[in-house]
C-alpha positions in Angstrom: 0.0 0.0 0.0 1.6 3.3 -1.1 1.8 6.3 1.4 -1.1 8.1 0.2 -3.5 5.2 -0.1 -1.9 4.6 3.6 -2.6 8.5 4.8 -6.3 7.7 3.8 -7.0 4.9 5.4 -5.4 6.2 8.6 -7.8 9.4 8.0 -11.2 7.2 7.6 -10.3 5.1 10.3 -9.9 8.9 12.6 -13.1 9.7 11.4 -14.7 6.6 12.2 -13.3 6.4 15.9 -14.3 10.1 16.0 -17.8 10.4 14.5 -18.7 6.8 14.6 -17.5 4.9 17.4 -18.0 8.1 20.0 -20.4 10.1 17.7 -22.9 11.1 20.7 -25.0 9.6 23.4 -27.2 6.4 23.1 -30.9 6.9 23.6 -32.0 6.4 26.8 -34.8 3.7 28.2 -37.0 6.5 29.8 -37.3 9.8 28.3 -35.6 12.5 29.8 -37.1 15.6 31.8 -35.1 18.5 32.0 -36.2 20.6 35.2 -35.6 24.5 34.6 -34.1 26.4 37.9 -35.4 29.8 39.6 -36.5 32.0 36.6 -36.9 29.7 34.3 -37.8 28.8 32.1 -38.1 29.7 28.4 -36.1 33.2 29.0 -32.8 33.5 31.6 -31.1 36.9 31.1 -32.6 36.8 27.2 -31.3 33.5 26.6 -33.3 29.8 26.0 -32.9 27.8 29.4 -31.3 24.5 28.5 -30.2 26.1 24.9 -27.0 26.2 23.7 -25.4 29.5 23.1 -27.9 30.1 20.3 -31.0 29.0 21.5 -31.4 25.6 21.1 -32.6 23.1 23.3 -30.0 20.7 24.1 -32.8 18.2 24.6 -33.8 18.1 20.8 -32.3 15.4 18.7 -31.9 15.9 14.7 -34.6 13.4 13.8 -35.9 15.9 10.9 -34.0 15.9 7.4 -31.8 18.5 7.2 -32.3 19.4 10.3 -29.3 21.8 12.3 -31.2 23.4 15.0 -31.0 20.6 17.4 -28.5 18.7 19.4 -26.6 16.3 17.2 -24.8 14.8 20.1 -27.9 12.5 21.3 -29.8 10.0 19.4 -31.9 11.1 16.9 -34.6 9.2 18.4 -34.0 10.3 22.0 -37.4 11.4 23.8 -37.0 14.7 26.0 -39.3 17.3 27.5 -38.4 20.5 28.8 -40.9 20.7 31.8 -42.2 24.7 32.9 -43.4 25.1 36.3 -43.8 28.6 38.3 -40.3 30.7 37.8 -40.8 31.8 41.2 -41.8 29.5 44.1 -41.1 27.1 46.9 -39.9 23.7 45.6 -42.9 22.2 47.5 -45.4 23.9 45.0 -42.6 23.7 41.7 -42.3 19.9 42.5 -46.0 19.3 42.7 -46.4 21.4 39.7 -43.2 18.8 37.8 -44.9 15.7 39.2 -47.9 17.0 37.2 -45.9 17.5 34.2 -44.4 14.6 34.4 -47.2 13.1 34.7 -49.4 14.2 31.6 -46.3 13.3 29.2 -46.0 9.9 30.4 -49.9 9.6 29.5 -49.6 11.2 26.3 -46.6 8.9 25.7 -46.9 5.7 27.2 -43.7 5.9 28.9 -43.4 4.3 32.0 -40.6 5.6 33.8 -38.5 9.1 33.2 -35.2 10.4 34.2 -34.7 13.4 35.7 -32.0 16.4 34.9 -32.8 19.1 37.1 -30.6 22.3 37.6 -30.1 24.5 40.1 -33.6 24.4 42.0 -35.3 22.0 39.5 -32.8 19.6 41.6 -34.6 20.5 44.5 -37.7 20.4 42.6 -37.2 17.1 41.0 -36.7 15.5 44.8 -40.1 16.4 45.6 -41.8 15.1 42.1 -40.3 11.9 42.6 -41.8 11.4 46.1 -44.9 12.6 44.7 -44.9 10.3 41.6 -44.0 7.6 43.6 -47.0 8.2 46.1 -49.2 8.6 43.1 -48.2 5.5 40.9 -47.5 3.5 44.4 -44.1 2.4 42.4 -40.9 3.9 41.5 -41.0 6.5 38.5 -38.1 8.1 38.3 -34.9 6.2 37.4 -32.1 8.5 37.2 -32.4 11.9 39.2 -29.1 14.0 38.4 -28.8 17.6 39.9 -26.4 19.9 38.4 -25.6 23.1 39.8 -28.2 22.5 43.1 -28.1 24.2 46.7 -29.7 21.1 48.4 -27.7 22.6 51.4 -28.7 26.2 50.6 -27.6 29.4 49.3 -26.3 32.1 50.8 -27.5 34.6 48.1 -30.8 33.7 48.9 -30.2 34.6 52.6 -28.1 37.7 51.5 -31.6 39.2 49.5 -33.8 38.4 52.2 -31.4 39.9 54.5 -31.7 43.4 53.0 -34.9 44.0 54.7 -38.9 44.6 53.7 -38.1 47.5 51.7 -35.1 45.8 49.5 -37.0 42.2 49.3 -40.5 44.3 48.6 -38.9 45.7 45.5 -37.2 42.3 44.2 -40.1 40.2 45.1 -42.6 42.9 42.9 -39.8 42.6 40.3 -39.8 38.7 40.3 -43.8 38.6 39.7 -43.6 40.8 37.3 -41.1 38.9 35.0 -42.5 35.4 36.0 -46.3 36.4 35.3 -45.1 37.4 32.3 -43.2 34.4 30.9 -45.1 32.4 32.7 -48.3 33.5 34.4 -49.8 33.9 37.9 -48.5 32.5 41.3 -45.2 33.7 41.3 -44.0 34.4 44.9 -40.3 35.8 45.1 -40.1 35.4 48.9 -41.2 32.1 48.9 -38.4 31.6 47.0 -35.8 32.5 48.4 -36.9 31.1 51.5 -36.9 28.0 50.2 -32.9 28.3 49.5 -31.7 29.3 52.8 -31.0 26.1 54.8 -32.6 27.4 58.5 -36.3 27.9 58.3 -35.9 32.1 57.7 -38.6 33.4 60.3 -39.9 31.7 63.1 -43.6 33.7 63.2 -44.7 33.5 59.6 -46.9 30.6 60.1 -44.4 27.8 57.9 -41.6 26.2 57.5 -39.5 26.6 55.2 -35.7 25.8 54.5 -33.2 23.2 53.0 -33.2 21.5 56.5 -36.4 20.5 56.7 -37.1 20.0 52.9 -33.7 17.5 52.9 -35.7 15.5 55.8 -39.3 15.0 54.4 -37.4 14.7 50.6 -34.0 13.3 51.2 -32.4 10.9 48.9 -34.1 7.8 48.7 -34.2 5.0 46.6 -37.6 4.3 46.7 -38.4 7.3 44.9 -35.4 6.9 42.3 -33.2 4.3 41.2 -30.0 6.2 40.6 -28.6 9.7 42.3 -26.0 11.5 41.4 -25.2 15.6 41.5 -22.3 17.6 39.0 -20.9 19.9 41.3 -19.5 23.6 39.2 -17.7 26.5 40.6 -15.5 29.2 39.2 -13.2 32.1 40.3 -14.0 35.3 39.7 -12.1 36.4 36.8 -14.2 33.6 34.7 -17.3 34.0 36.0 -20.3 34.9 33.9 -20.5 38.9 33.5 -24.0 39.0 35.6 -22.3 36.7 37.9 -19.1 38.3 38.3 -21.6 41.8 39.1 -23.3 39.7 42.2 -19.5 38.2 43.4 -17.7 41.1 43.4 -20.4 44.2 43.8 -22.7 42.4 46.4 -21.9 39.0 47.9 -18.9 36.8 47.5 -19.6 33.4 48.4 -17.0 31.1 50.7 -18.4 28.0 50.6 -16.0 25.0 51.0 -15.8 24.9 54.9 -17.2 22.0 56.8 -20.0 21.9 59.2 -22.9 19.9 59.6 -25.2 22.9 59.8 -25.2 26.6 59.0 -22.8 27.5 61.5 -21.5 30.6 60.3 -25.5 32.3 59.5 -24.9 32.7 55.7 -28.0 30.5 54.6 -25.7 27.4 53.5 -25.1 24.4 55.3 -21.0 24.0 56.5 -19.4 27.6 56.9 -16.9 29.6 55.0 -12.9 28.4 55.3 -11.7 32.3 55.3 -10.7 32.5 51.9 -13.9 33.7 49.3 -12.6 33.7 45.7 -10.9 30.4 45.6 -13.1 28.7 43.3 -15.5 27.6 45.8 -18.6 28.4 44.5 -20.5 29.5 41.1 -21.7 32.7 41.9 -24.7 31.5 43.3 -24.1 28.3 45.4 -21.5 26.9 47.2 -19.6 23.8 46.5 -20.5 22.9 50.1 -24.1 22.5 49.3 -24.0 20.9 46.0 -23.3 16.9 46.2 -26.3 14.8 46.2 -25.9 11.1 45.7 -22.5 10.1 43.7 -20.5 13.2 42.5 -19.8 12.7 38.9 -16.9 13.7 37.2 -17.3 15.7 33.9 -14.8 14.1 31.8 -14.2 16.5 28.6 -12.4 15.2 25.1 -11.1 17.1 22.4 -11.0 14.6 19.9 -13.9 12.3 20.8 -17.1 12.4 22.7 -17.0 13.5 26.4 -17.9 11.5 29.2 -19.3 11.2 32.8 -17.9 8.8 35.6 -18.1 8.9 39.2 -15.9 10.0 41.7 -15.6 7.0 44.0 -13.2 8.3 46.2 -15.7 11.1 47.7 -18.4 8.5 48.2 -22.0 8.4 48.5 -24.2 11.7 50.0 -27.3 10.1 51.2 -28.4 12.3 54.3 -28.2 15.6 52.4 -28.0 17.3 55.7 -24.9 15.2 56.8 -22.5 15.1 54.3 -18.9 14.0 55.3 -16.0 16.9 55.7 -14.5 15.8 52.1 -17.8 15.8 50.5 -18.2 19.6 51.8 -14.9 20.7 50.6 -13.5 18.9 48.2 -13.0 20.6 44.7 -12.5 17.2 43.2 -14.4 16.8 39.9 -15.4 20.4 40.0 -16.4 21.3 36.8 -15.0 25.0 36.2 -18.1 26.5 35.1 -20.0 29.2 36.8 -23.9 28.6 37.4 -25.5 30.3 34.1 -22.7 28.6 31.8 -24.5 25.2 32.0 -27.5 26.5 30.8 -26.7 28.5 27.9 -26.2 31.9 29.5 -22.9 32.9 27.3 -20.4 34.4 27.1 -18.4 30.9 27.6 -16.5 28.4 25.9 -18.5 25.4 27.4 -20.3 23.1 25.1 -23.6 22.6 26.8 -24.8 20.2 24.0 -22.3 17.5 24.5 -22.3 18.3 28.2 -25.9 16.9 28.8 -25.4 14.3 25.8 -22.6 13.0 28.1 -25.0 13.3 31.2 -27.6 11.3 29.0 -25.1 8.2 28.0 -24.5 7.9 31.5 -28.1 7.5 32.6 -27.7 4.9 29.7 -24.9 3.1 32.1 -27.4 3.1 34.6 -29.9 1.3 33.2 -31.9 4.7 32.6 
């Protein structure tokens, strides 16, 4: 065989390991729901929630001829929905309101099972649709519940805004109704919001409970509610961070979140405490990496030259009291994924492919049995 004939064989076989072999995700048993965070969910800062930089949903596989506006990194036959609940609301009503959702697609589908992808608080959400579907169906539902970005220990940005008093929250919370009724419509409740993200139940005299704590215990991690668990932790320093992001950090609030305690010892609305030291990539702009494990921490496993892939970090080990995770599991920035908390859904400016980062996420709940 001459050197050309040679050059090209060595080219097509490239190609083939390249686009062939690790061409994208296999389709998954269940369909997949993607559960939108606080905002959500069709508009975030302008931008599609879930989209690529450019709008599309990285839940929608090219099963059209021709087609370009879709994810070409899942199977073309892969089922997905992007569920909408209330942008503004405590997880107790948002997860009802996914349960329900969930619930009307499996009917109109036939599917028996889904998996869930839920980021930011549609991880928290998707914790309390799987008890609820499970109490409903009287059997399992969910399969594969991954969180991504998710302050099931709290956030202390939540605490910070409530902090700033009636006439501060007043103004945010009128602000927060007005954008969610209009992308969304009625029920929007700012306040009950962010109450739901600070780990301490916020004020002993208005009647509830409310708070991390006492969510993680009635909706903890359990495997009668979902076969699999497992959380993608992502945290950047400030010189990387998202521009809105980087406004919040280093104009308002600067998050230290990778010191250890089992509860909110240092008041700032997350679970552990600070370690001295804010700016050290140990949080996202929005939620510490001291309240984001859930389940196995996976490790985002990027590849130039073929697909990417997710595998778990074994050495950290298994989170399944949420509201007594181990010291390493607090503060470890193993299998961080250096990404700030709007990256992963679309918000650019970034260099992160979101498509083949939730096509990697959706081969893996192939690996599980999902």
């Amino acid at each position: 065989m001459n050197s050309k004939k040679k050059n090209l064989v060595c080219l097509l076989a490239l190609l083939l390991f390249t686009t062939g072999v690790h061409a994208g995700a296999r389709k998954t048993v269940y369909p997949v729901v993607f559960a939108h965070g606080l905002s959500g969910f069709d508009n975030l800062l302008g931008y599609y929630y879930f989209g690529n930089d450019y709008g599309t949903f990285v839940g929608d596989p090219c099963d059209e001829f021709l087609e370009t506006a879709c994810n070409g990194s899942i199977h073309s036959s892969q089922k997905a929905l992007a569920a909408s609940v209330t942008p503004f609301q405590s997880s107790e009503v948002r997860g009802t309101q996914l349960a329900d959702r969930i619930q009307n697609y499996m009917t109109s589908t036939g599917a028996t099972k889904v998996n869930i992808i839920g980021h930011s608080q549609g991880g928290i959400d998707a914790r309390k649709a799987a008890a609820v579907l499970r109490a409903r169906y009287g059997r399992q539902v969910v399969h594969a519940l991954i969180s991504v970005s998710s302050p099931h220990r709290g956030s202390p940005t939540a605490k910070y805004i409530l902090d700033l008093g009636p006439g501060v929250t007043s103004v945010v919370n009128a602000l927060a109704k007005l954008f969610g009724n209009t992308i969304y419509g009625s029920g929007n409740d700012g306040i009950a919001a962010a109450k739901q993200l600070v780990y301490n139940d916020y004020s002993s005299t208005d009647g509830i409970t409310t708070g991390m704590k006492a969510f993680n215990a009635n909706y903890n991690v359990n495997s009668s509610n979902a076969a699999y668990w497992g959380s993608i932790i992502t945290a950047q320093d400030s010189i990387n961070t998202n521009p809105a992001l980087y406004l919040l950090k280093e104009g308002f609030y600067n998050i230290d979140g990778d010191g250890y305690c089992v509860d909110d010892c240092d008041n700032d609305g997350a679970a552990g405490k600070g370690d001295g030291t804010r700016g050290n990539n140990d949080d996202d702009g929005l939620v510490g990496i001291n309240s984001q494990q859930m389940g196995d921490r996976l490790q985002y496993n990027e590849c130039a030259i073929c697909f990417d892939w997710i595998t778990v970090n074994t050495s950290l080990g298994y989170v399944s009291n949420l509201n007594a995770p181990t010291s390493a599991q607090m503060t470890s920035k193993s299998s961080v994924v250096s990404q700030d908390h709007l990256d992963v859904v679309g918000v650019p400016p970034d260099t992160f492919d979101e498509e083949e980062f939730y096509a990697s996420i959706l081969e893996f709940i192939v690996t599980k049995g999902g």
